[in-house]
C-alpha positions as CSV (number, residue, x, y, z in Angstrom):
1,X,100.5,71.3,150.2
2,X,102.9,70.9,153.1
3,X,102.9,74.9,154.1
4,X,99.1,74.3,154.8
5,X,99.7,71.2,156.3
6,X,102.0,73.1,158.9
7,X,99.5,75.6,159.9
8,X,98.6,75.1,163.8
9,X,96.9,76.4,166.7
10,X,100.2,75.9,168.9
11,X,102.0,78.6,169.8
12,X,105.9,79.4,168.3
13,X,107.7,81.6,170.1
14,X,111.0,83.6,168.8
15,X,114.1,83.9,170.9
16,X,112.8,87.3,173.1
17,X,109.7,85.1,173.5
18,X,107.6,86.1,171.2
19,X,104.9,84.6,169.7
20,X,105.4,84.5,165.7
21,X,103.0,81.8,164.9
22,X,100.6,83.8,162.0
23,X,97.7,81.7,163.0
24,X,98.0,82.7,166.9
25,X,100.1,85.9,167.0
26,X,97.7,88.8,168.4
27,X,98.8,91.6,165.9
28,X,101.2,92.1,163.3
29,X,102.6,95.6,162.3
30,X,102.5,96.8,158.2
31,X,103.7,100.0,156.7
32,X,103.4,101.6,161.0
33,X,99.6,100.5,161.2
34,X,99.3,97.9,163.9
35,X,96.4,95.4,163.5
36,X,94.9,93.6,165.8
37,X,94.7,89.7,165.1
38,X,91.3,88.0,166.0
39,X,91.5,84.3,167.1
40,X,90.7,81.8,164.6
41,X,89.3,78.0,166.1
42,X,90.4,74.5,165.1
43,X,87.1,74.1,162.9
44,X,88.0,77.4,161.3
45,X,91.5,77.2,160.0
46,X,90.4,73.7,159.0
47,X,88.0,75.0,156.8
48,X,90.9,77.5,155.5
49,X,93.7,75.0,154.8
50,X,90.9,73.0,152.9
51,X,89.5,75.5,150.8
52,X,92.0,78.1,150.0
53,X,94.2,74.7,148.5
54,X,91.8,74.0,146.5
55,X,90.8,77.6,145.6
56,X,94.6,77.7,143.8
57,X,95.1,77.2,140.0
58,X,96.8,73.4,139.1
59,X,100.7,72.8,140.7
60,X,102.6,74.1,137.6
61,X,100.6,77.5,138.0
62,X,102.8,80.4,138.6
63,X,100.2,82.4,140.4
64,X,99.7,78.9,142.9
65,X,103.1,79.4,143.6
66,X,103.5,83.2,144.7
67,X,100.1,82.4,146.1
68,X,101.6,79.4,148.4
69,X,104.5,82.2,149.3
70,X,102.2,85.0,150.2
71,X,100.4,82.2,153.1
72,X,101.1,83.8,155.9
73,X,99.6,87.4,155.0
74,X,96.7,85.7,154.1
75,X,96.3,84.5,157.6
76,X,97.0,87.9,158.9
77,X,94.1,89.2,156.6
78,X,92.0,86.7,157.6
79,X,92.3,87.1,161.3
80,X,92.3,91.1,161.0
81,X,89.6,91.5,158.8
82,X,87.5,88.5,161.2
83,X,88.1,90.8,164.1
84,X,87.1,94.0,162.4
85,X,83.8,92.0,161.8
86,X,83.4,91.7,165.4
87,X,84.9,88.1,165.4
88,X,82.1,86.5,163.5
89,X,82.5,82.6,162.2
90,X,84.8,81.8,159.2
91,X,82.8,79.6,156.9
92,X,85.0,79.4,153.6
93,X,84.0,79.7,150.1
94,X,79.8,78.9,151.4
95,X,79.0,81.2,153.9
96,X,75.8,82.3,155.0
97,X,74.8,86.0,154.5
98,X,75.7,87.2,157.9
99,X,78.9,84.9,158.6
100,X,82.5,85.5,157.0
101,X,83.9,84.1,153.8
102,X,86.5,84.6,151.5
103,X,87.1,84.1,147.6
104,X,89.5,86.0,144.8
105,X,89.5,90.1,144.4
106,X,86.5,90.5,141.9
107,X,86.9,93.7,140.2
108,X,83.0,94.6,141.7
109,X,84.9,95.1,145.3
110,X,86.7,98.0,143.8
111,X,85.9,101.5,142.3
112,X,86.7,104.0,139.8
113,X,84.7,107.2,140.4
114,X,81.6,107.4,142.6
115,X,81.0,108.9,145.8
116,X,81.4,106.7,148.8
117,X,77.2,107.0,149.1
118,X,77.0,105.9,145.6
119,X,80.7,104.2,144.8
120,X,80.6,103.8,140.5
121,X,82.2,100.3,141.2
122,X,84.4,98.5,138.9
123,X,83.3,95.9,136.0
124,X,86.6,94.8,134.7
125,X,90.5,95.3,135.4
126,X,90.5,97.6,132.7
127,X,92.5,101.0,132.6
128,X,93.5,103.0,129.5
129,X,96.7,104.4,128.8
130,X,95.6,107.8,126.3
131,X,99.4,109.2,126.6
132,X,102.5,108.0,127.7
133,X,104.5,109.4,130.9
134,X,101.1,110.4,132.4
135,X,99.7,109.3,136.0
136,X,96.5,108.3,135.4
137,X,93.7,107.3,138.7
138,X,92.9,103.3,138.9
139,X,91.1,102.7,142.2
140,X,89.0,106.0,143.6
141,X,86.2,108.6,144.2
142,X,85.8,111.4,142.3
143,X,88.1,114.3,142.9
144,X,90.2,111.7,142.7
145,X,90.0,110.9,146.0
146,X,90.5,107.5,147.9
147,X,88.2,105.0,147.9
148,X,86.2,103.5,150.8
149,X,85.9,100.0,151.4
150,X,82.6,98.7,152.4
151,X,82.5,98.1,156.0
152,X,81.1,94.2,155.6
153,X,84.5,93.1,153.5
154,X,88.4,94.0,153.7
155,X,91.1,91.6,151.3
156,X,94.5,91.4,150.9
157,X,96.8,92.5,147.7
158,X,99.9,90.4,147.0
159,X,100.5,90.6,143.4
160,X,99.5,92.1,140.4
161,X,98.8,89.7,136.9
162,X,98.1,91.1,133.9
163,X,94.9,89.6,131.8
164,X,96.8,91.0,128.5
165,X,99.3,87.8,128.5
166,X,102.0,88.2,126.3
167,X,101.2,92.0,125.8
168,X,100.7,94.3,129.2
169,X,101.6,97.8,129.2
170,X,101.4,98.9,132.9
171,X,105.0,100.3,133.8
172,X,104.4,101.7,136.9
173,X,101.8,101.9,139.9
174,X,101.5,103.2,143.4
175,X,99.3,102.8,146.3
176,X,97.9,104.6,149.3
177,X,96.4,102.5,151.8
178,X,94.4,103.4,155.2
179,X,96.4,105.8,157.4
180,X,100.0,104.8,156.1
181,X,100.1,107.8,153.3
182,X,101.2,106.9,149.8
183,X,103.6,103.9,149.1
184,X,106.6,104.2,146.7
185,X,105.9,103.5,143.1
186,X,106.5,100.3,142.3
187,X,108.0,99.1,138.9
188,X,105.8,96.5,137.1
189,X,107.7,96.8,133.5
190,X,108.2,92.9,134.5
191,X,104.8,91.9,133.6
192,X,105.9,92.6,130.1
193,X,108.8,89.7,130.6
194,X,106.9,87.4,132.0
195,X,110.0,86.1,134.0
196,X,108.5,83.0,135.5
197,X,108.3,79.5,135.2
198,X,105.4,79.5,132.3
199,X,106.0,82.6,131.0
200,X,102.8,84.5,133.1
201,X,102.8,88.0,133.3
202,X,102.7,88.4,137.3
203,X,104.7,90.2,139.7
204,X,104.7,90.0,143.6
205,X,104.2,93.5,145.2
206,X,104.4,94.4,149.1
207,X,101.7,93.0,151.0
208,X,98.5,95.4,151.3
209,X,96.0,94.6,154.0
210,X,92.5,96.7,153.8
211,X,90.5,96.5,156.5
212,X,86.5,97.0,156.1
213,X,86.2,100.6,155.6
214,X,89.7,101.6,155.1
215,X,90.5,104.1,152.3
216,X,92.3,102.9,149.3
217,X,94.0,105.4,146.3
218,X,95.7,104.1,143.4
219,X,97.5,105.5,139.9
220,X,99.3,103.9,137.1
221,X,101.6,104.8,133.9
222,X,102.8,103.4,130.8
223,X,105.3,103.6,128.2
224,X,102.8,102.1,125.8
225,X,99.5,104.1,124.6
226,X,97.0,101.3,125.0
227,X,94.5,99.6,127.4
228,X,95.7,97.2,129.9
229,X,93.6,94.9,132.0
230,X,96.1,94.1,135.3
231,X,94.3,92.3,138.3
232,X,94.6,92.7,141.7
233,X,96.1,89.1,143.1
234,X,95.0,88.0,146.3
235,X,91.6,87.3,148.3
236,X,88.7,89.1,149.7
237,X,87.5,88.1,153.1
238,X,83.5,89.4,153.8
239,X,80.0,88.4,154.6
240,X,78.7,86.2,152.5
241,X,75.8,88.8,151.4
242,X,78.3,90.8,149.7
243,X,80.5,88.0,148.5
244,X,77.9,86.3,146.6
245,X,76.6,88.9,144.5
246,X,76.5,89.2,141.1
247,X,75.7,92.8,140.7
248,X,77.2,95.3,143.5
249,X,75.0,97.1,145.9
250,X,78.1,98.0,148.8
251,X,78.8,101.9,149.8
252,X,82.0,103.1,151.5
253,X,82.6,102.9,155.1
């Protein structure tokens, strides 16, 4: 746990001066969208180094691992997604209805059809492959068209795991996030390897931060007809009205 133990409030400065500490930098730039970084206090990143090591999976876990890795774009989500909620207090994994939490992606925070009034929001990680070689939509509105995130959550993708351990199918997926236009495909044939430590079938994937009420877009292929069930790895940051429910009442935007 020493890369939580080194988060501070103090300060570190590059060579042209710059301040490159993640929990005190005031914005960080991704895919040409710069976003603003709100302050987080002592108390506050306190209760994050606390909870979010003991939110992670035992110390052989591959995910804890990639997890550990991904820290500092956590912080970054954290502090962006606290000062698109007007700066409001970060209580951890108990906060009250109007203050900010955080917690794993829970398929519920994500949609498959729907209109943003009236999103048709995710159950499972499911998606069905009914041909090979065929794009099919994962995360969207009808049309397809992006998805909107609520505007009382954001959260932060840093890998993909597939639920189907040893048999996922997913070969390939790509994102479009906010204003930054659609991302690259990305290859996640690996998932069928499981080329880690135990054997998991994860893969890291460029960092994805979603504000609240950003648009979000996403399609898959296989080479497999089948039905996978691939998670999105990371965390959700919100208030804790929309965190804490069981059944899913958000809208877009």
């Amino acid at each position: 746990m020493h890369r939580l133990a080194g988060l501070n409030l103090t300060p570190r400065v590059n060579a042209a001066g710059r301040d490159i500490n993640p929990c005190t930098m005031p914005e960080v730039t991704l895919y040409r969208e710069t976003l603003t970084l709100g302050p987080l206090d002592a108390d506050e990143l306190e209760v994050f180094k606390a909870q979010f090591g003991a939110l992670l999976a035992a110390p052989s876990s591959d995910e804890r691992k990639l997890m550990l890795d991904s820290l500092s774009a956590y912080i970054y989500a954290l502090r962006c997604i606290k000062h698109e909620l007007n700066d409001i207090k970060f209580r951890g994994l108990q906060p009250e209805d109007t203050e900010l939490g955080f917690g794993f992606i829970r398929p519920q925070f994500t949609a498959a059809a729907g209109t943003a009034a009236a999103p048709t929001w995710k159950r499972n990680w499911q998606i069905a492959y009914a041909a090979t070689g065929t794009w099919y939509d994962w995360f969207y509105f009808n049309g397809p068209v992006p998805m909107i995130l609520s505007k009382d959550f954001g959260f932060v993708v840093t890998h993909l795991k597939s639920l189907l351990t040893p048999t996922p199918v997913m070969a390939e997926c790509r994102f479009e996030i906010g204003r930054t236009g659609i991302l690259i495909p990305f290859d996640v044939r690996m998932l069928r390897v499981g080329d880690t430590e135990n054997g998991t079938s994860i893969v890291p994937i460029p960092t994805m931060i979603l504000k609240p009420k950003a648009s979000f877009y996403a399609r898959t292929e296989s080479d497999i007809v089948d039905t996978d069930e691939v998670a999105l790895g990371g965390l959700v940051f919100g208030l804790g009205r929309v965190l804490k429910e069981e059944t899913p009442t958000w809208t877009g935007g």
